[in-house]
MMTF fields as JSON, N, C-alpha, C and O atoms, coordinates in Angstrom:
{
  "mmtfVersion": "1.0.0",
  "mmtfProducer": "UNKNOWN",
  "numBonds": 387,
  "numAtoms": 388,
  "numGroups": 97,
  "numChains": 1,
  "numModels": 1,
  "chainsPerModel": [1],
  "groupsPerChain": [97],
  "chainIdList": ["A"],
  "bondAtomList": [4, 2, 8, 6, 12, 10, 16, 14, 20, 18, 24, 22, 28, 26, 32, 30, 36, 34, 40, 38, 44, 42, 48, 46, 52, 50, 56, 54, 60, 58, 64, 62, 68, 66, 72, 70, 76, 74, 80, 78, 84, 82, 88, 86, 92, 90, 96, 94, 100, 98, 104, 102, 108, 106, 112, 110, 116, 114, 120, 118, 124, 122, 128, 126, 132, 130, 136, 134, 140, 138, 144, 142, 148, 146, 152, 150, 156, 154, 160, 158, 164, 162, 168, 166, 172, 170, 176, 174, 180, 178, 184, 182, 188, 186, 192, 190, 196, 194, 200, 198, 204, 202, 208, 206, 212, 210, 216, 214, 220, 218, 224, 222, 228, 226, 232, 230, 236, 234, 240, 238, 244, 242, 248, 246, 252, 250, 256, 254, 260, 258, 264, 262, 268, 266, 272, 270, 276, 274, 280, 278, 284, 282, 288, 286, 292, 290, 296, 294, 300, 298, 304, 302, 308, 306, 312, 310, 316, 314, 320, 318, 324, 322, 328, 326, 332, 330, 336, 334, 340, 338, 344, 342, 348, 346, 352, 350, 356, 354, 360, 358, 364, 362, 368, 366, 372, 370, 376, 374, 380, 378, 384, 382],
  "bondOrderList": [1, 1, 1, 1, 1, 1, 1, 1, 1, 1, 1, 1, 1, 1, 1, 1, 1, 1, 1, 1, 1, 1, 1, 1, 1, 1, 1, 1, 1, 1, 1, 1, 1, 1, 1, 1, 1, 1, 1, 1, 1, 1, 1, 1, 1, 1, 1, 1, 1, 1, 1, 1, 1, 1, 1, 1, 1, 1, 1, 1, 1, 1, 1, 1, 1, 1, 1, 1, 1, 1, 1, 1, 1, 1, 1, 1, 1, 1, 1, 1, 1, 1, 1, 1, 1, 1, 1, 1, 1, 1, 1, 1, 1, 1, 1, 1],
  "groupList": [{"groupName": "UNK", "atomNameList": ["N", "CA", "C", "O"], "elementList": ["N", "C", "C", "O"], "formalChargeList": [0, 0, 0, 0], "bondAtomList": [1, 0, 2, 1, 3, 2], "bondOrderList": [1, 1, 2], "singleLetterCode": "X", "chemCompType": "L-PEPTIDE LINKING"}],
  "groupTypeList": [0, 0, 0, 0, 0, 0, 0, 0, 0, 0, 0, 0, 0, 0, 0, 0, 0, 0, 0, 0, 0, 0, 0, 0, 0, 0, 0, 0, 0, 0, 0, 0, 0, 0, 0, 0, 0, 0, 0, 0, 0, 0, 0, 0, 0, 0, 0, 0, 0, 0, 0, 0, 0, 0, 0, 0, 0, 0, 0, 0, 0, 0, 0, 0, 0, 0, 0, 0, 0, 0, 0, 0, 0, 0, 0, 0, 0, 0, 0, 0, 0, 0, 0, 0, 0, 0, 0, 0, 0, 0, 0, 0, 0, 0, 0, 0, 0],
  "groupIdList": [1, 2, 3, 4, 5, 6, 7, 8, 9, 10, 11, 12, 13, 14, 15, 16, 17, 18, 19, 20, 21, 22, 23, 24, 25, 26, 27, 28, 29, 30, 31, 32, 33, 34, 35, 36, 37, 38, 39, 40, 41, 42, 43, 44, 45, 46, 47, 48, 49, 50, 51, 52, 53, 54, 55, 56, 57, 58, 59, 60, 61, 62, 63, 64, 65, 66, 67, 68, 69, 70, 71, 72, 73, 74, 75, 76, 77, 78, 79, 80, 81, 82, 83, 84, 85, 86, 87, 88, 89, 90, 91, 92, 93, 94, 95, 96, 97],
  "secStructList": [7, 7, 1, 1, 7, 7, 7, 7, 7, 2, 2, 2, 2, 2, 2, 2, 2, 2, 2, 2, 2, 6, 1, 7, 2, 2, 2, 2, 2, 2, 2, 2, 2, 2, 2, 2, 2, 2, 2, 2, 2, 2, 2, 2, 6, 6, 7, 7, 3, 3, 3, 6, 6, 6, 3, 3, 3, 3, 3, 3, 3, 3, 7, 7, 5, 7, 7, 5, 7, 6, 6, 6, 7, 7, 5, 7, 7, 5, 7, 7, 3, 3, 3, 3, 3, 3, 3, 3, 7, 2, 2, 2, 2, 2, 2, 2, 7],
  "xCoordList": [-12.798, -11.764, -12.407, -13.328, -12.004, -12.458, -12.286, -12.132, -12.341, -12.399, -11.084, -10.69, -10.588, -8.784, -7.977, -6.805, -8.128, -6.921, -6.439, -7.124, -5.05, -4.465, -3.947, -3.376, -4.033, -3.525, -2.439, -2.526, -1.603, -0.605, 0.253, 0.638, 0.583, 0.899, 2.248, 2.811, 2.747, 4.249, 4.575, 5.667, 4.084, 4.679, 4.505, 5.389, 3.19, 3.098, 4.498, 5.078, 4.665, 6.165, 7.277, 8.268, 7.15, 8.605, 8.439, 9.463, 7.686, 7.393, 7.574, 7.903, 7.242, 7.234, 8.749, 9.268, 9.708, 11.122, 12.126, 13.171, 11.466, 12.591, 12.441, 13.534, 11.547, 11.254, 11.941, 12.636, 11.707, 12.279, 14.099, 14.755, 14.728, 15.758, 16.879, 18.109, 15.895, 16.932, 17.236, 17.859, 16.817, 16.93, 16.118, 14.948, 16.462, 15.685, 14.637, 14.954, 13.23, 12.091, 12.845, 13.182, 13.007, 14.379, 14.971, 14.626, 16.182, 16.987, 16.384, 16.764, 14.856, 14.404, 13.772, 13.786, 13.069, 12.44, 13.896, 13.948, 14.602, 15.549, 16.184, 16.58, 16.286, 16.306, 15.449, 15.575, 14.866, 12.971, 12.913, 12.994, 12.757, 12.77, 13.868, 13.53, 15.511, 16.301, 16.04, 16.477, 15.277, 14.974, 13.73, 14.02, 12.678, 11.804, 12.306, 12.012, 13.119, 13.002, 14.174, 13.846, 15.546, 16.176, 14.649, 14.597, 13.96, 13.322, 12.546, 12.261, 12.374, 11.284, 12.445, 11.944, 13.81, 14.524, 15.027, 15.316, 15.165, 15.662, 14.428, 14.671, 12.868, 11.697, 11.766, 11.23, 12.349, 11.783, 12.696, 12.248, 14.247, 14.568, 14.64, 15.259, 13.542, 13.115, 14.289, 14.66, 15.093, 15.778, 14.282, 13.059, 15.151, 14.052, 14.842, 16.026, 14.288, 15.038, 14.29, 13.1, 15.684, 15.382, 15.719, 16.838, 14.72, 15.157, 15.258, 14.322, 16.379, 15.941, 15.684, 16.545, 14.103, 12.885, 12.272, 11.605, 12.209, 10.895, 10.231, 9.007, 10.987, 9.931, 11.134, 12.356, 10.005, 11.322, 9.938, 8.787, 10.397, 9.745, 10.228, 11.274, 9.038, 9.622, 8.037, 6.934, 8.634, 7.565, 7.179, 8.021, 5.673, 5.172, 4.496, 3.829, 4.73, 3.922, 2.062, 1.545, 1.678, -0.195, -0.169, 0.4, -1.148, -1.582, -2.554, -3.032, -3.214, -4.259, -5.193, -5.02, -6.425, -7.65, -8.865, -8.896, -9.66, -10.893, -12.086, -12.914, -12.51, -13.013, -14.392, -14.784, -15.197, -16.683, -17.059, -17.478, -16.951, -17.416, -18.646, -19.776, -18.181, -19.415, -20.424, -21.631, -20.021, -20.928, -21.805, -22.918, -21.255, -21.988, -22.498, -23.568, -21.236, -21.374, -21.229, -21.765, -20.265, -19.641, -18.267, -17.668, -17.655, -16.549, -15.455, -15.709, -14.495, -12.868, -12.155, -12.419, -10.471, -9.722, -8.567, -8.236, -8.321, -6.816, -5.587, -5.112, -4.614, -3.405, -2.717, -3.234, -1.934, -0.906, 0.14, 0.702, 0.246, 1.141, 2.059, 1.764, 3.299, 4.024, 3.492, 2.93, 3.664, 3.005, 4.148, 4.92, 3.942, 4.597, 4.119, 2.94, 5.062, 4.401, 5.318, 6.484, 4.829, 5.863, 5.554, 4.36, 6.524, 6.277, 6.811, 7.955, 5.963, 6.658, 7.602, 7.419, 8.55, 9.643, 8.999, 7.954, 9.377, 9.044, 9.292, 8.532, 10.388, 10.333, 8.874, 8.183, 8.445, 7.269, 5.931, 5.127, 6.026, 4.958, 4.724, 3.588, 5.573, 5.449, 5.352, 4.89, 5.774, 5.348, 4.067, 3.84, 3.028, 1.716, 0.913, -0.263, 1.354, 0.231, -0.098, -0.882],
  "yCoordList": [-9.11, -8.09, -6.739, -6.76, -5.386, -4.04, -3.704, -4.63, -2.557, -1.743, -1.259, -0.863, -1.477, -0.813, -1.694, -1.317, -2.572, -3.245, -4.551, -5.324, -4.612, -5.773, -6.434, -5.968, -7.65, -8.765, -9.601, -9.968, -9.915, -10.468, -11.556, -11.474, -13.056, -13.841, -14.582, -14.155, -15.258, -15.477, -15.731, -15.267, -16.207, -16.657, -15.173, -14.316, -15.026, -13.065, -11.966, -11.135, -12.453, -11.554, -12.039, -11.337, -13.626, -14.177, -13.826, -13.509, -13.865, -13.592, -11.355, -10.638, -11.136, -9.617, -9.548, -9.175, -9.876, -9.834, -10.35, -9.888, -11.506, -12.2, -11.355, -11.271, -10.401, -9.526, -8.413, -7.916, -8.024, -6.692, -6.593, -5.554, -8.164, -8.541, -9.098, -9.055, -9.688, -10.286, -11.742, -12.607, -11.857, -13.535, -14.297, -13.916, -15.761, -16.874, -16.752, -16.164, -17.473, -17.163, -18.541, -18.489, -19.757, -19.826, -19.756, -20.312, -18.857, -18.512, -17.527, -17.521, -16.242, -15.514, -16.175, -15.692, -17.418, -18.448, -18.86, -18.86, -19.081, -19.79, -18.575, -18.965, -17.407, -16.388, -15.749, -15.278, -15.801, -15.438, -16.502, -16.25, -17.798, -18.617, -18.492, -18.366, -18.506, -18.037, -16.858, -16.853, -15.917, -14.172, -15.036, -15.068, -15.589, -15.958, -16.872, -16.673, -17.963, -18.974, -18.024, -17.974, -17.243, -16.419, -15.086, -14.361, -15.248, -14.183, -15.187, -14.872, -16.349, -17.121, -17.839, -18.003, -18.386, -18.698, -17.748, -18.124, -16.262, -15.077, -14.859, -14.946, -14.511, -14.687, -15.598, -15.531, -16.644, -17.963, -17.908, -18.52, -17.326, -17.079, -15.688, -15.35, -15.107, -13.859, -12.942, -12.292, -12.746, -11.766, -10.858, -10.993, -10.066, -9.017, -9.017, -9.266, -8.671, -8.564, -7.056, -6.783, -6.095, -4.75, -4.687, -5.067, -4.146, -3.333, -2.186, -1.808, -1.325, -0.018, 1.143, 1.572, 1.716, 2.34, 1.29, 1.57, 0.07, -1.115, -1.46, -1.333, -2.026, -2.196, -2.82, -2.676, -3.801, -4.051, -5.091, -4.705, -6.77, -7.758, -8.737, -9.349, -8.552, -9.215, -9.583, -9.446, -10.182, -10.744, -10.33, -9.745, -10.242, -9.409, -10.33, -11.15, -10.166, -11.015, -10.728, -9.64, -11.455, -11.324, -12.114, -13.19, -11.149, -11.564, -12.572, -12.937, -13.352, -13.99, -13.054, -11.895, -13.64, -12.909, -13.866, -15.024, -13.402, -13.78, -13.752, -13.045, -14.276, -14.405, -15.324, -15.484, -15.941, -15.916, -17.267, -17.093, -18.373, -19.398, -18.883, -18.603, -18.803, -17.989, -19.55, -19.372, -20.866, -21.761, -22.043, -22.498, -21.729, -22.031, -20.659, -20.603, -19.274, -18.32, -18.437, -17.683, -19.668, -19.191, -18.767, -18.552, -18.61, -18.078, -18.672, -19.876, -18.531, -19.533, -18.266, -17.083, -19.686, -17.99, -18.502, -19.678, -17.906, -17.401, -17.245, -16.109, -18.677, -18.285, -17.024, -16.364, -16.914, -15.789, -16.383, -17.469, -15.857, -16.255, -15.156, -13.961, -15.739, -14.973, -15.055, -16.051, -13.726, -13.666, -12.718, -11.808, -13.183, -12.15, -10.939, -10.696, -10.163, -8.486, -7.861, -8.251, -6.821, -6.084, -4.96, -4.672, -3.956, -2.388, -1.716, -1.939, -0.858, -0.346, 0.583, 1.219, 0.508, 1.96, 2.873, 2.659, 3.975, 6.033, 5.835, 6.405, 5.005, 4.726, 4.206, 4.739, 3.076, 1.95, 3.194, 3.464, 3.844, 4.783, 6.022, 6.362, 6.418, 7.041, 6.926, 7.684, 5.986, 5.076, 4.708, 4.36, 4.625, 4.24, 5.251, 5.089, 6.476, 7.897, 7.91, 8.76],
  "zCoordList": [-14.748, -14.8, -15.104, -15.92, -14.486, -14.395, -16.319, -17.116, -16.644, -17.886, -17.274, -16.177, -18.504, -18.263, -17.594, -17.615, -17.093, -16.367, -17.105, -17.775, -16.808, -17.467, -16.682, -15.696, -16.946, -16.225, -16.693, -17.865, -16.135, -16.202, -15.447, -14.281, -16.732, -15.489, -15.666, -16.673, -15.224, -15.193, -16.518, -16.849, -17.202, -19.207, -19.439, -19.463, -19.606, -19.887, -19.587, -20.286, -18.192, -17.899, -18.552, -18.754, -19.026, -19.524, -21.234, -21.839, -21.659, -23.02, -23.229, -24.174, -22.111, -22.332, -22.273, -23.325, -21.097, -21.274, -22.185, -22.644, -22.318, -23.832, -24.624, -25.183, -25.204, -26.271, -26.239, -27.125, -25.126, -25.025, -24.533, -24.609, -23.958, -23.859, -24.856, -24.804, -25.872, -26.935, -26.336, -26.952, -25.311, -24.718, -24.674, -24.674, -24.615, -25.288, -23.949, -22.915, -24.189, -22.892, -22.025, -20.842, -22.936, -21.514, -20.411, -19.368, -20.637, -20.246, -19.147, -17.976, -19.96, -18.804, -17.887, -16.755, -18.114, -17.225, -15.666, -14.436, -16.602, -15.656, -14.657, -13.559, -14.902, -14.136, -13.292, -12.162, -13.799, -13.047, -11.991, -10.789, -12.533, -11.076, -10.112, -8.935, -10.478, -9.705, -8.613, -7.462, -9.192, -8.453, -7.511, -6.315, -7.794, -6.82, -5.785, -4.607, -6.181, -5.121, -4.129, -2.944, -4.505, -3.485, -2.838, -1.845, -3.638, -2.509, -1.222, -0.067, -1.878, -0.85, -0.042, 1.071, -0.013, 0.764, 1.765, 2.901, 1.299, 2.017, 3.308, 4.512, 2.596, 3.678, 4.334, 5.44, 3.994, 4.907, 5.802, 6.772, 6.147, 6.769, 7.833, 8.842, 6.87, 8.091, 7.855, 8.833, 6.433, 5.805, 5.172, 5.156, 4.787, 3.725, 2.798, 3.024, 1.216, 0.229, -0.144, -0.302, -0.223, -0.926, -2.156, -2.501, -3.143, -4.344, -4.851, -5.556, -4.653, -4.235, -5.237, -6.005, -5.13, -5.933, -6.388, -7.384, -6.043, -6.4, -5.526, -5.518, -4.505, -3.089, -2.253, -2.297, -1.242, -0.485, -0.335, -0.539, 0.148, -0.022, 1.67, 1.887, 2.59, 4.071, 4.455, 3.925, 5.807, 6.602, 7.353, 8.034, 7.906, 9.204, 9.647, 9.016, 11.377, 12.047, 11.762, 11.507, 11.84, 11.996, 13.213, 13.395, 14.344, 15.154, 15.512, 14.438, 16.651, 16.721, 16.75, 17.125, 16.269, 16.016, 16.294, 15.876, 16.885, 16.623, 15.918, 16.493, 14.837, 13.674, 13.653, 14.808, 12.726, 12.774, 11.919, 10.775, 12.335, 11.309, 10.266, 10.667, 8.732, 8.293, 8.094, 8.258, 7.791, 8.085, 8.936, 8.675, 10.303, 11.574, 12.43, 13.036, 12.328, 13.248, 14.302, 15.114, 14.716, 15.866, 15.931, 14.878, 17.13, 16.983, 16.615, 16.655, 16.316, 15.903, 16.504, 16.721, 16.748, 17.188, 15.666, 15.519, 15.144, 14.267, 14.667, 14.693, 15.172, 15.658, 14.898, 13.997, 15.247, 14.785, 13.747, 13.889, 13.108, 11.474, 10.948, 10.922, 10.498, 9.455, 8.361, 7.907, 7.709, 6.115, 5.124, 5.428, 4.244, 3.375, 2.956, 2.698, 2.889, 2.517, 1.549, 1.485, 0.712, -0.447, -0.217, -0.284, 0.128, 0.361, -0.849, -1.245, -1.47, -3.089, -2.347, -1.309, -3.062, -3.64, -4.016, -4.632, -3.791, -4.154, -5.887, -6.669, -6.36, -7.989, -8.324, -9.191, -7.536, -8.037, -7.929, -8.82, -6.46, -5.882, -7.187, -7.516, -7.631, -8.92, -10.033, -10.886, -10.089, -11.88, -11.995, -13.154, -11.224, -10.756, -10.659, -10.986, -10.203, -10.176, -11.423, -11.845]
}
């Protein structure tokens, strides 16, 4: 990890919100998973979920590509795939400068 940066991981976020919420880690657990699995059912149906000044959370196609066995060096091709993507909000884009 760099000098200055913090890391943070899902208990970290549930323990930072129960605190600052007054609610049991729990209850923020059981909400937190609620907010993820509607974002991953919404993507999986190729909805987008906006939050607006946080980001906005959808899927972009990735193309096929041709790419480089680094074991062997020869070529492979990379079908084309949906992936998930998060575009920040002008709120998120500024809280960050």
């Amino acid at each position: 990890m760099q000098e200055g940066l913090f890391e943070m991981n899902k208990q970290d976020l549930i323990s930072n919100i129960a605190k600052k919420s007054g609610l049991s880690k729990k209850d923020v657990e059981t909400v937190l998973n609620g907010f993820l699995g509607e974002v991953e059912t919404a993507l999986s149906s190729g909805e987008k979920v906006q939050l607006i000044g946080f980001g906005t959370f959808e899927t972009r196609q990735r193309a096929s590509r041709t790419a480089r066995n680094p074991q062997t060096g020869k070529p492979i091709t990379i079908p084309e795939s949906k992936v998930p993507a998060f575009k920040a909000g002008n709120k998120l884009k500024e809280a960050v400068k």
